[in-house]
Structure formats: C-alpha cells, structure tokens
ZASE-88117 format. One record per residue (C-alpha): residue number from 0; residue in one letter; x negated, y, z negated. Coordinates in steps of 0.001 Angstrom, whole numbers. Each point is the difference from the previous one (the first is absolute). Layout:
N
+-------+--------+---------+---------+---------+
! numar ! padren !       X !       Y !       Z !
+-------+--------+---------+---------+---------+
!   NUM !      A !       X !       Y !       Z !
...
+-------+--------+---------+---------+---------+
//
This chain:
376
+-------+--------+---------+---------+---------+
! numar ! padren !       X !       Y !       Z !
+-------+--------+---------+---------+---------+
!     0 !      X !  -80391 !  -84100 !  -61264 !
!     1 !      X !     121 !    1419 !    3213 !
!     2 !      X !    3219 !     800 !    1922 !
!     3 !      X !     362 !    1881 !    2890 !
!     4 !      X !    2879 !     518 !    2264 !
!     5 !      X !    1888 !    2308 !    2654 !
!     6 !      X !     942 !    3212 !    -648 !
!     7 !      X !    2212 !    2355 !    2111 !
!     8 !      X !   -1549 !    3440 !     751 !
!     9 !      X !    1270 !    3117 !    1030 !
!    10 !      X !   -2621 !    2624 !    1745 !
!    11 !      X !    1163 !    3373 !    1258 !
!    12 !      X !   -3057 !    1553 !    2499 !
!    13 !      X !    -932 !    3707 !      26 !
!    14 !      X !    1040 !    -432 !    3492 !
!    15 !      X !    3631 !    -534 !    -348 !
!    16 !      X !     326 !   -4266 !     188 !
!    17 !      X !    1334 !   -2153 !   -2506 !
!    18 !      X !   -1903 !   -3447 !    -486 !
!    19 !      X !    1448 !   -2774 !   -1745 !
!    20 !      X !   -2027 !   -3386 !    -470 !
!    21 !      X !    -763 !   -2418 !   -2462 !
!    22 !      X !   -3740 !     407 !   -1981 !
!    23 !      X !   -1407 !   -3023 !   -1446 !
!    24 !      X !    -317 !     900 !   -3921 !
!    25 !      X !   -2308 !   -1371 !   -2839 !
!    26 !      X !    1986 !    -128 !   -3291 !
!    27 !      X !   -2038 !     966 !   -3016 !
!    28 !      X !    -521 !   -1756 !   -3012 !
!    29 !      X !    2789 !     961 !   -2359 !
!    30 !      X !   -1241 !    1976 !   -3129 !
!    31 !      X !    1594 !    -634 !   -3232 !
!    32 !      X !    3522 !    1362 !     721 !
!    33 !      X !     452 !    -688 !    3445 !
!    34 !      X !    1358 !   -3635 !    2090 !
!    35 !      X !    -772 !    -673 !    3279 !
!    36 !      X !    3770 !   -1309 !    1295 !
!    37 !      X !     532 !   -1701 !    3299 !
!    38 !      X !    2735 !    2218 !    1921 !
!    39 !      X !    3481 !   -1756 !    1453 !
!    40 !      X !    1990 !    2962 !     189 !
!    41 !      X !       1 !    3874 !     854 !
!    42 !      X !    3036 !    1536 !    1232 !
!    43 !      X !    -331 !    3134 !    2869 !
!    44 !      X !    2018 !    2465 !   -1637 !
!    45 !      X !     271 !    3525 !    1234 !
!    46 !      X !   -2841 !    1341 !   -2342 !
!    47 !      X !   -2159 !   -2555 !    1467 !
!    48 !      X !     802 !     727 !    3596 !
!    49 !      X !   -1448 !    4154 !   -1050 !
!    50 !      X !   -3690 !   -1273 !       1 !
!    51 !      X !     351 !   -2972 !    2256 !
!    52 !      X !    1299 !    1700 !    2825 !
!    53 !      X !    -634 !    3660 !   -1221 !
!    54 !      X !    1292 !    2434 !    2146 !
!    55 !      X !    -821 !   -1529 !    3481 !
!    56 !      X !    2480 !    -527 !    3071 !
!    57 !      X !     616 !   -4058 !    -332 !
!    58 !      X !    1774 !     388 !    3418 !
!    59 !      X !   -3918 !     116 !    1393 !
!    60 !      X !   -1046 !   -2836 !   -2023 !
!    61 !      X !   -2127 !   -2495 !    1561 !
!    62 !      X !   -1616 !   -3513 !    -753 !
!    63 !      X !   -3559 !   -1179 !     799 !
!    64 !      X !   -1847 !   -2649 !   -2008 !
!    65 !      X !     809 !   -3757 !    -477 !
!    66 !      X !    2622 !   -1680 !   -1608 !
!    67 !      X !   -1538 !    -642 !   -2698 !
!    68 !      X !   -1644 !    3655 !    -297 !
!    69 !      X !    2457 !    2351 !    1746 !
!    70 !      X !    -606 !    3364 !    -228 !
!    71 !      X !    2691 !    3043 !     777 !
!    72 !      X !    -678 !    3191 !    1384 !
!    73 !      X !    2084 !    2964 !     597 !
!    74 !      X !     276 !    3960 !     416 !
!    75 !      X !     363 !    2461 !   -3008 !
!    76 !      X !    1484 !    3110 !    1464 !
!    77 !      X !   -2155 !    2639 !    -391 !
!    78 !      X !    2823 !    2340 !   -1528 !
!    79 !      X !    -386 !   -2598 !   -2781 !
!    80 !      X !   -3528 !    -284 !    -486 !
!    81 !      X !     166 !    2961 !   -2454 !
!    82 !      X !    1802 !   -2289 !   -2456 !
!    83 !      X !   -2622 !   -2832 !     178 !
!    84 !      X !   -2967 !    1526 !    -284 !
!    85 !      X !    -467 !   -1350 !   -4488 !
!    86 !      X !    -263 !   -3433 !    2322 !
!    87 !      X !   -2046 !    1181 !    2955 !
!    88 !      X !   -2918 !   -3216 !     759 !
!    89 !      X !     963 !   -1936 !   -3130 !
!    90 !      X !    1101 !   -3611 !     713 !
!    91 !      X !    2554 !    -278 !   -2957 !
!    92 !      X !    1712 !   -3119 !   -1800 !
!    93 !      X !    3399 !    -608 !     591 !
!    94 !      X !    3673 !   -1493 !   -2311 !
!    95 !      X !     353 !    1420 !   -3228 !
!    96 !      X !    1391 !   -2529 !   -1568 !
!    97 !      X !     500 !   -4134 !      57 !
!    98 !      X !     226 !   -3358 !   -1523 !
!    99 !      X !   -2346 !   -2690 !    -477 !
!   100 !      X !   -2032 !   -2600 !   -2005 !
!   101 !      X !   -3104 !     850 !   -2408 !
!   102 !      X !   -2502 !   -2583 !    1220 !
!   103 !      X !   -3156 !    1543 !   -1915 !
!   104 !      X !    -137 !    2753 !   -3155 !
!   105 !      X !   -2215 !    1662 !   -1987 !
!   106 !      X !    -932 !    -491 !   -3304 !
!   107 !      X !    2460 !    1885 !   -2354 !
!   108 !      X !    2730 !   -2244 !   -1297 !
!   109 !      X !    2964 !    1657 !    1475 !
!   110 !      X !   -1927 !    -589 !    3588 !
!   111 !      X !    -497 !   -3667 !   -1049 !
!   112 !      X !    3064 !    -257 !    -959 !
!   113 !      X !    1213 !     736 !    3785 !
!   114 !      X !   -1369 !   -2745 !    1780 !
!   115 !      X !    1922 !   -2101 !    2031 !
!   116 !      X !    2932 !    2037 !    -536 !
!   117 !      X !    2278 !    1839 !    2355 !
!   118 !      X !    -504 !    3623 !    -251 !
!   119 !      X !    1090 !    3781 !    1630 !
!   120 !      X !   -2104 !    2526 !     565 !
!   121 !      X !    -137 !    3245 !    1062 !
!   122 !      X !   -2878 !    2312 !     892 !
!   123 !      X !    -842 !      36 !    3679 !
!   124 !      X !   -1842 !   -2247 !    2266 !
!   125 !      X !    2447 !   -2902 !    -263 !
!   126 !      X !     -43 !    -680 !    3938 !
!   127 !      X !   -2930 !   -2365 !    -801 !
!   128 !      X !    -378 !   -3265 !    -857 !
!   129 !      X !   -1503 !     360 !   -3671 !
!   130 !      X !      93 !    3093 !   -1886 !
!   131 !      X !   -2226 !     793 !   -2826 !
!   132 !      X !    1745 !    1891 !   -2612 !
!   133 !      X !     728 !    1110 !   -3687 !
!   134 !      X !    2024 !   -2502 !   -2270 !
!   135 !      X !    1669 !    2653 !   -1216 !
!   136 !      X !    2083 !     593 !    3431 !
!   137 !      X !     940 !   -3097 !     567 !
!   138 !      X !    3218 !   -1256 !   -1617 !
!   139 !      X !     132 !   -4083 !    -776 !
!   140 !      X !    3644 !    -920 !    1958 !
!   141 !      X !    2178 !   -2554 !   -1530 !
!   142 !      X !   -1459 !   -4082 !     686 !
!   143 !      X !    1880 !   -1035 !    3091 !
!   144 !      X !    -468 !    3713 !    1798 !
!   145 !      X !    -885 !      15 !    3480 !
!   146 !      X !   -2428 !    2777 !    1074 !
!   147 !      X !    2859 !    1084 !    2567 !
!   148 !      X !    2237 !     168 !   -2928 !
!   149 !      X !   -2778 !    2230 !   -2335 !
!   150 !      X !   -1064 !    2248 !    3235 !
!   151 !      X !    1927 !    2648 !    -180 !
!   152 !      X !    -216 !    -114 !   -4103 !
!   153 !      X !   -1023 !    3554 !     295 !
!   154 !      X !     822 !    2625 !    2609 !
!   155 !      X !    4005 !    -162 !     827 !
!   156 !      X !     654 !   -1465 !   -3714 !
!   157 !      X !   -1855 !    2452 !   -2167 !
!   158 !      X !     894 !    2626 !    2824 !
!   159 !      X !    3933 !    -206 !    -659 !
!   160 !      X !    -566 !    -662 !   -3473 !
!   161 !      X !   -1681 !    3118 !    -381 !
!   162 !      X !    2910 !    2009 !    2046 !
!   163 !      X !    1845 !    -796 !   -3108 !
!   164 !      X !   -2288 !     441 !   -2632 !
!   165 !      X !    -393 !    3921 !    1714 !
!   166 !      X !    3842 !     156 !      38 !
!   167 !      X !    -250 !    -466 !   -3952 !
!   168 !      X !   -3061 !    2154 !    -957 !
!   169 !      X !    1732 !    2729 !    2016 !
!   170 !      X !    3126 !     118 !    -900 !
!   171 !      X !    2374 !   -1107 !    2751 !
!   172 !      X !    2465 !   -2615 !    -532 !
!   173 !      X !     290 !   -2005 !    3615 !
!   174 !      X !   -2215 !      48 !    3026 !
!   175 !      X !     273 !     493 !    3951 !
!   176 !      X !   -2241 !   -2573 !    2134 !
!   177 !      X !    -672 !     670 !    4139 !
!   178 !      X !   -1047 !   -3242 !    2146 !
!   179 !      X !    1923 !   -2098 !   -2699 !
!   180 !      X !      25 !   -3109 !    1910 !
!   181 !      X !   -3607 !    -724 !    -347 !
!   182 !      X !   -1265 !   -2415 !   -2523 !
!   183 !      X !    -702 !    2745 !   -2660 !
!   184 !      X !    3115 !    1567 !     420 !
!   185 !      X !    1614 !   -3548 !    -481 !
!   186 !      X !   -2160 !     220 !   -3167 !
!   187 !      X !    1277 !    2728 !    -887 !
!   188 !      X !    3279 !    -818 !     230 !
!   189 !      X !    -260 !   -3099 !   -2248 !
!   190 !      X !   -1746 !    2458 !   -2445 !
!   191 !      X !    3119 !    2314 !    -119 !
!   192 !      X !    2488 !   -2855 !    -267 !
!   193 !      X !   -1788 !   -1820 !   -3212 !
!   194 !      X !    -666 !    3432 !   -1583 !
!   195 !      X !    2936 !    1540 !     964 !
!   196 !      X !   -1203 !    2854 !    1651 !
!   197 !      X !    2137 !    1449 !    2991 !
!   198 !      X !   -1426 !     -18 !    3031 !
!   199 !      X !    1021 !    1643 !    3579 !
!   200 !      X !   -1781 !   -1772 !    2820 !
!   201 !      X !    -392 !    1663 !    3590 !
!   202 !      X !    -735 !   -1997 !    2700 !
!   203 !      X !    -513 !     101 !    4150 !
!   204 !      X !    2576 !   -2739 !    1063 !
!   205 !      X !    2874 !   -2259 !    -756 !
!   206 !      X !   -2374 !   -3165 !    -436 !
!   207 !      X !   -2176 !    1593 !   -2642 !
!   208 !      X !    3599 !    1019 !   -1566 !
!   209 !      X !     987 !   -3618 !     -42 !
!   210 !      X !   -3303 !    -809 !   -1429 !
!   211 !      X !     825 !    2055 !   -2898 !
!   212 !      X !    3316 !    -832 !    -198 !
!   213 !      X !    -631 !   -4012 !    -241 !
!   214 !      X !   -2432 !    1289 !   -3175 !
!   215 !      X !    2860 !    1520 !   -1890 !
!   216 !      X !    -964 !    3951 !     754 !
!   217 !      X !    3093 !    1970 !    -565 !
!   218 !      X !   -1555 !    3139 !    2259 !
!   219 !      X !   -1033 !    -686 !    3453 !
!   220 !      X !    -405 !    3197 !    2215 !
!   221 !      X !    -377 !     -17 !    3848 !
!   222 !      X !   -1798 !    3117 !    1225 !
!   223 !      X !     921 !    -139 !    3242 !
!   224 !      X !    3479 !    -303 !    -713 !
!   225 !      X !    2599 !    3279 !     839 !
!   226 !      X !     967 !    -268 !   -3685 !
!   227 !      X !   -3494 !    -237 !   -1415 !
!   228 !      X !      64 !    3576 !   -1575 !
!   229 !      X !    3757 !    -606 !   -1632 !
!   230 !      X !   -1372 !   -3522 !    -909 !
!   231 !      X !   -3222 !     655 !   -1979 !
!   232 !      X !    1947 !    3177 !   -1789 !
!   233 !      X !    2822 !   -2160 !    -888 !
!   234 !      X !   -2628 !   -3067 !   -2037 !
!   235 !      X !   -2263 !    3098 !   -1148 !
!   236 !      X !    3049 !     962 !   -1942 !
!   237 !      X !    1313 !   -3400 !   -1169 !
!   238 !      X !   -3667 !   -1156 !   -1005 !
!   239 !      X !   -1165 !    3806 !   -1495 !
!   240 !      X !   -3539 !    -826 !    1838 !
!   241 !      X !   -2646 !    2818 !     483 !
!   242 !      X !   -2943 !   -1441 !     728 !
!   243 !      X !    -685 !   -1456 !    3407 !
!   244 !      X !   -3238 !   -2243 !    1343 !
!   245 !      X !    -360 !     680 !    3310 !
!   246 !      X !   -2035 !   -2345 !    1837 !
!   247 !      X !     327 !    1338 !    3155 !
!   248 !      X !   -1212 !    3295 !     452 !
!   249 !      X !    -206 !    1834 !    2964 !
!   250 !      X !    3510 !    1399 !    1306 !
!   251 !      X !    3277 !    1369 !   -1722 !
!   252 !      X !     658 !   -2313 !   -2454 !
!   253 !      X !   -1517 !    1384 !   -3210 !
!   254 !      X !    1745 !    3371 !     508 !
!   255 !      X !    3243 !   -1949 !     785 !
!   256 !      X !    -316 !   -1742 !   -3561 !
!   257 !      X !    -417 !    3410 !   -1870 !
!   258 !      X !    2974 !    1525 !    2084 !
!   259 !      X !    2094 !   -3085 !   -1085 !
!   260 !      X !   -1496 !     244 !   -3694 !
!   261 !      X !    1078 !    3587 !     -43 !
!   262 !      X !    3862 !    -740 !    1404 !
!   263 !      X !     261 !   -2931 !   -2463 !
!   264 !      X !    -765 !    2423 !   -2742 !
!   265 !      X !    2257 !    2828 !    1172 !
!   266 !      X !    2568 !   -2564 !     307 !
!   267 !      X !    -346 !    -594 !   -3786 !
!   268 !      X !    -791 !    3557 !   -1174 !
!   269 !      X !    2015 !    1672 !   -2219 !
!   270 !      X !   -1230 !    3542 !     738 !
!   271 !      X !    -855 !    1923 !    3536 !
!   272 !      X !   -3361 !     735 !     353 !
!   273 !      X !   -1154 !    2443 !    2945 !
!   274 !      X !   -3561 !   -2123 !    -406 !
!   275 !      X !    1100 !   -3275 !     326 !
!   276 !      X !      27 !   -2194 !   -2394 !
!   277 !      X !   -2152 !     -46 !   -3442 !
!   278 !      X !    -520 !   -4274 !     472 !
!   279 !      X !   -3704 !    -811 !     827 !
!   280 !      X !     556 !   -1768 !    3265 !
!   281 !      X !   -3825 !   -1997 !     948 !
!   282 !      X !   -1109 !   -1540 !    2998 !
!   283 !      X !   -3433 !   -1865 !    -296 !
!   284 !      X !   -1222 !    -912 !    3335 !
!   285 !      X !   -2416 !   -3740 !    -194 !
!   286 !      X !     146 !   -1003 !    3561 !
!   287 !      X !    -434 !    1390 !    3300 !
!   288 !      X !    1989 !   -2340 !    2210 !
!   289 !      X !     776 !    2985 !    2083 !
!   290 !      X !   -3229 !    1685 !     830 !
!   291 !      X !    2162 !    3387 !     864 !
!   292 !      X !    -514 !    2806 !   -2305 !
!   293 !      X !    2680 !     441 !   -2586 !
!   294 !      X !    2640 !    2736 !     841 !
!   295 !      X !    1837 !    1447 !   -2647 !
!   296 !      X !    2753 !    2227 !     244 !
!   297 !      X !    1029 !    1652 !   -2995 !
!   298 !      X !    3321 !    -500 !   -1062 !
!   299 !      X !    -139 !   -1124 !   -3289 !
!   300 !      X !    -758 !    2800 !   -2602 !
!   301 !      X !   -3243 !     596 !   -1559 !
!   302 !      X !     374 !   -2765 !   -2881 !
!   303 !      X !   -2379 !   -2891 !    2736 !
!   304 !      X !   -3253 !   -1349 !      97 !
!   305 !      X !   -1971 !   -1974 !    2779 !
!   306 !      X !   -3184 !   -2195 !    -863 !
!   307 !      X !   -1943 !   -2426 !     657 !
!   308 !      X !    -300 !   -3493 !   -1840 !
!   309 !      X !   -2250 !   -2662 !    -389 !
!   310 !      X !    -301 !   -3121 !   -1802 !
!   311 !      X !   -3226 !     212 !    -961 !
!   312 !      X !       4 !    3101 !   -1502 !
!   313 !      X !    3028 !    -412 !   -1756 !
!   314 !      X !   -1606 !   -3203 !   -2072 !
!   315 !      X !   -2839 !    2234 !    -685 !
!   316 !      X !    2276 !    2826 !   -1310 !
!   317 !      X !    2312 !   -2627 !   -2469 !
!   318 !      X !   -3561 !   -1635 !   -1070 !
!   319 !      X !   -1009 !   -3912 !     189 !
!   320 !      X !    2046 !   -1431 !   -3543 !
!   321 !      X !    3263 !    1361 !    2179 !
!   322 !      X !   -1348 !    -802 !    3116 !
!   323 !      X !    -488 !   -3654 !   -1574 !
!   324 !      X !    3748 !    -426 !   -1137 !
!   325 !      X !    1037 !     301 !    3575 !
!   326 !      X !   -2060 !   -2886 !    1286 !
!   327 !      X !     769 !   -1804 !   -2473 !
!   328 !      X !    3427 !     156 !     761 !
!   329 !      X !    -641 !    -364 !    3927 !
!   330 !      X !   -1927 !   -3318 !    -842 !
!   331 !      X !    3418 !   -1187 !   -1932 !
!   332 !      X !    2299 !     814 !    2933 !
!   333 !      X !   -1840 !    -820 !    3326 !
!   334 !      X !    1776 !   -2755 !    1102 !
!   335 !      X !    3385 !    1839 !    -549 !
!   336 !      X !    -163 !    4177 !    -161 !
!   337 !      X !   -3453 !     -70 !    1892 !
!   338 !      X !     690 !   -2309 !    2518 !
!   339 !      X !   -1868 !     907 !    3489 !
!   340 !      X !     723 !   -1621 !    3035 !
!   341 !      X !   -2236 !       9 !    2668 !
!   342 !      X !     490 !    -852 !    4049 !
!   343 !      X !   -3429 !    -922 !    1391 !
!   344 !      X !   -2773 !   -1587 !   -1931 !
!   345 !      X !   -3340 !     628 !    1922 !
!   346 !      X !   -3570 !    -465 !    -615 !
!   347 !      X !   -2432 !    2883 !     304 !
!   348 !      X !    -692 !    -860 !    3519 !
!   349 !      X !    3885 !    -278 !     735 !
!   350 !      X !     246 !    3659 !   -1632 !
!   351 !      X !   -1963 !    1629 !    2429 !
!   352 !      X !    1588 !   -1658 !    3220 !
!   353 !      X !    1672 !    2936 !    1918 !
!   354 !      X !    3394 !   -1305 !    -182 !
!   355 !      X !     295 !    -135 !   -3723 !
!   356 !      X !   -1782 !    3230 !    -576 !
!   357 !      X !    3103 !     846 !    1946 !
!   358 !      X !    2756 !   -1275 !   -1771 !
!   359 !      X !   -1691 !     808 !   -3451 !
!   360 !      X !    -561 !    3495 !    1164 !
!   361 !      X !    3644 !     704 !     302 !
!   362 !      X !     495 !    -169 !   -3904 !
!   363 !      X !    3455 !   -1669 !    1113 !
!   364 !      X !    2397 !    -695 !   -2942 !
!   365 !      X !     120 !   -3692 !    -376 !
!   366 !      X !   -3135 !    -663 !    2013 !
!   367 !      X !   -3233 !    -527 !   -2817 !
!   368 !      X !   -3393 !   -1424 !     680 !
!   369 !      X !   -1729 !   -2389 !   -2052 !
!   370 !      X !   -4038 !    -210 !     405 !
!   371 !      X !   -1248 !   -3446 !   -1104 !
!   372 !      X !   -3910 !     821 !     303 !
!   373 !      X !    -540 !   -3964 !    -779 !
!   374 !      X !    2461 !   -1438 !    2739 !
!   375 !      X !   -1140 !   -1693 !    2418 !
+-------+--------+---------+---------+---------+
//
C-alpha cells in the first residue's frame, strides 16, 4: 500500500530550545480495526498549542530551513524547564483532532465499511498528512461534509457538551462560562438555548459581547467594566448558576466568581449565616489563558470548591455507551450548534511560518487556524 507523508514535530532539547519541523513518516499497514485516512483538516486549538509550543518564549522564535521544510526554533526559559522535563529529547506528534477521507482500511467490516468516506478523528498526531488509526475513533460525518466542517467534531463540541452534562450529574441547575466569545463558548451557548439551560457569559470586550448578543445569549458580562462585580451578581441571581468553567486561569477571576456566587446567594437567603452561605458554589478551572497564578481571596464562606477539568477524563469517568450518545448528537448538529469558523487555512508549511505562529499564538477570540496537511 504504501503511503507516506509530512508530519509536524515538536522536539524540546535538554538544553532549553524548542524545535519544530516536519519528519517524513511511513504509514503502516492498517490491522483489522484501523483506516489509514488522508488528513484535510486539524484545527490549532489551545490544547494543541500546550505540546506544540510547550512552554518556550515564541517572542525568540526563529526560522531556518526551506520553504518547503521550515523549521522553528526558540528559547524555553529555564524557570520553565522544570515543567517539561515528561517531554525532554522526544520529538512528539502534534493536533489532536481532525477531519478527513479513509483512502485504505483494514480488514474488519466496520473498517471496510469506512472507505471513501468523510470521517473525524481524534487521538493525536493529526498535523500529518495520513494518520493511521482505530475505526473505532473515527466518526463517519454526514455525505456532503467537508473535512473543515467535521474538524473540530471533537474538542470544543464534546468539550461544552460535557460542561453541561457535569452541570447535571452534579446537581447545579445553570452554568457560568469565562472567554465566552470563543467558538466553544458560542457552542455552548447554542447548547443552553436548545436545552434550556441558563447560562451567564463573561467576556473581555464589547465585540465579544456583541458576538454573543447577535447569538441570542441573554447574559453577557464585561470584566473590565466598573460594574462588572454588580453585573455578574445581578445574572448569578436571575439564572441561580453555581458552577463556573473558567478557561482562563491565572489572575482574579475565579475568586471573583465565588465572591459573586456567594452575594447572589445571600441575596436570596432566607436566614443569616455568620459562615456564608450553605450553596455549593464551584469553579473548575480548563484553561490557562492567563499563565498568572490564581489568587483567591476568600470572601465567600466555606460552602466552594476549585478544580481542575478535562475532557478527556471526564469521557472516561461517564464511560464509552454515554460518551457515544454525545457524538452522536454532535454528528446531527454540526452544521448548526457545532458550527466552527475558522480565519486562516494553512498548510503544514504555512503553520510554521513565524507570522502565523504569531497570530495563532495569541488564542484571540474570533481568530482560529485551520491546518490542511494536503493543501498545496
């Protein structure tokens, strides 16, 4: 069979440099569960942008190589190095998830049954132009699904989806969402108006408000507005949410969602309590946008949590027939609920060109990268 193609590799040197270059790649033949699918799409999402860039200084980056095999180097602070060191000398696969079409498969029936359609995948390693992998995580998109539609089948969908699904299994009724401009949080807003759910959105500036606001979200927040605090207490109490995700991270803004949780419940309280409120306020932190350490000051009883949250994880924890259910129900809305929208589609040569490693690295609302490993 034969195929081989580009792959985009991340290195991280015992001596502090970050490489990034393509590697030439022989696929193997696929055993009985496993296609081999020809990539089109693989968005950068933040999660990808943790092991492509790690933790080096992109404001050192530089570009040898040719145009058709660049290669990008920079600095990894050595304050940092601590937090690499799992990754230390290993040249590592990059995109964890993307869209494409199966052009060979192995012999099971369900992998036969895959060829020549379009498929998503997740797993890793999708920054390449095929990808060997397991029938059982692809998912067969709709006939007439473009892999730019079926990229992002995975990550931001399955990601808000399962913001609910946590609301449910643990007991709060609405939900608090930071960065809420970005695709997933746009997601997630569709989510909450088809189901229902309330949902108080906090965002950085009016445009992202006006984002929301053109979607139909009822609660739009601006943190840097005088009013923020009053704001976010006053749709904490009309929406009853106490549960926040907080994709950003670093900074006061967790703490400042608990001290609002705990005002909108005084607000409703019927008796004084000298230790706050008994209402389980919960923050669960899944981004670091802000690389700051968190700063909490607490003014909000003793009835709070603060975790961390992952995707992954949680589809382990709910098992794969529930895991299932919610593809299944991504693959029936993508062109509508699950809708991404990308700004730059660039091959993997494109991808490693210093000015878009720029303008992806900003995680900018409203500014998504597209990887087409097979462009031209």
């Amino acid at each position: 069979m034969g195929f081989e193609g580009l792959q985009l590799r991340s290195l991280i040197r015992k001596s502090g440099e970050l490489e990034l270059s393509l590697a030439k790649v022989k696929i193997p033949e696929p055993a009985a569960d496993e296609v081999i699918v020809r990539v089109e799409g693989s968005p950068i999402n933040p999660s990808d942008l943790g092991l492509l860039v790690g933790a080096a200084d992109m404001t050192t980056a530089k570009s040898s190589g040719t145009n058709d095999n660049p290669v990008v180097t920079a600095t990894v602070p050595e304050s940092l190095m601590r937090a690499m060191a799992g990754r230390l000398d290993e040249s590592m696969p990059v995109g964890n998830e993307g869209a494409g079409v199966v052009v060979a498969a192995g012999s099971s029936s369900r992998a036969q049954s895959m060829i020549g359609k379009m498929v998503a995948m997740i797993g890793g390693a999708m920054y390449a132009q095929y990808r060997c992998i397991k029938a059982a995580d692809c998912l067969v998109l709709p006939d007439g699904t473009t892999a730019a539609e079926g990229a992002s089948c995975f990550v931001n969908p399955l990601t808000s989806l399962g913001m609910t699904e946590t609301m449910r299994r643990e007991g709060h009724k609405a939900l608090v969402h930071t960065a809420a401009a970005s695709n997933l949080g746009q997601m997630l807003n569709k989510i909450c108006l088809t189901d229902g759910i309330g949902l108080v959105n906090i965002v950085r500036n009016a445009e992202q408000e006006a984002i929301l606001r053109k979607i139909g979200a009822t609660y739009v927040c601006n943190s840097t507005s005088a009013t923020f605090m009053e704001d976010l207490t006053q749709a904490l109490v009309a929406t009853g949410a106490t549960l926040a995700f907080d994709a950003i991270g670093g900074g006061k803004l967790a703490g400042q969602i608990l001290t609002c949780m705990e005002a909108a419940a005084n607000k409703t309280a019927k008796v004084y309590s000298r230790y706050g409120s008994t209402v389980h306020k919960q923050v669960y932190i899944y981004g670091g946008l802000d690389t700051r350490p968190t700063e909490i000051n607490r003014s909000f009883g003793m009835a709070w949590g603060i975790g961390g949250w992952l995707l992954f994880p949680f589809l382990q924890k709910i098992g794969p027939a529930e895991a299932q259910k919610l593809r299944e129900r991504v693959a029936a809305e993508l062109k509508t609920t699950f809708a991404s929208h990308y700004t730059q589609v660039v091959s993997l040569q494109e991808a490693l060109q210093l000015s878009n490693i720029a303008a992806y690295g900003k995680r900018a609302t409203g500014e998504k990268f597209l990887i087409n490993p097979n462009k031209a």
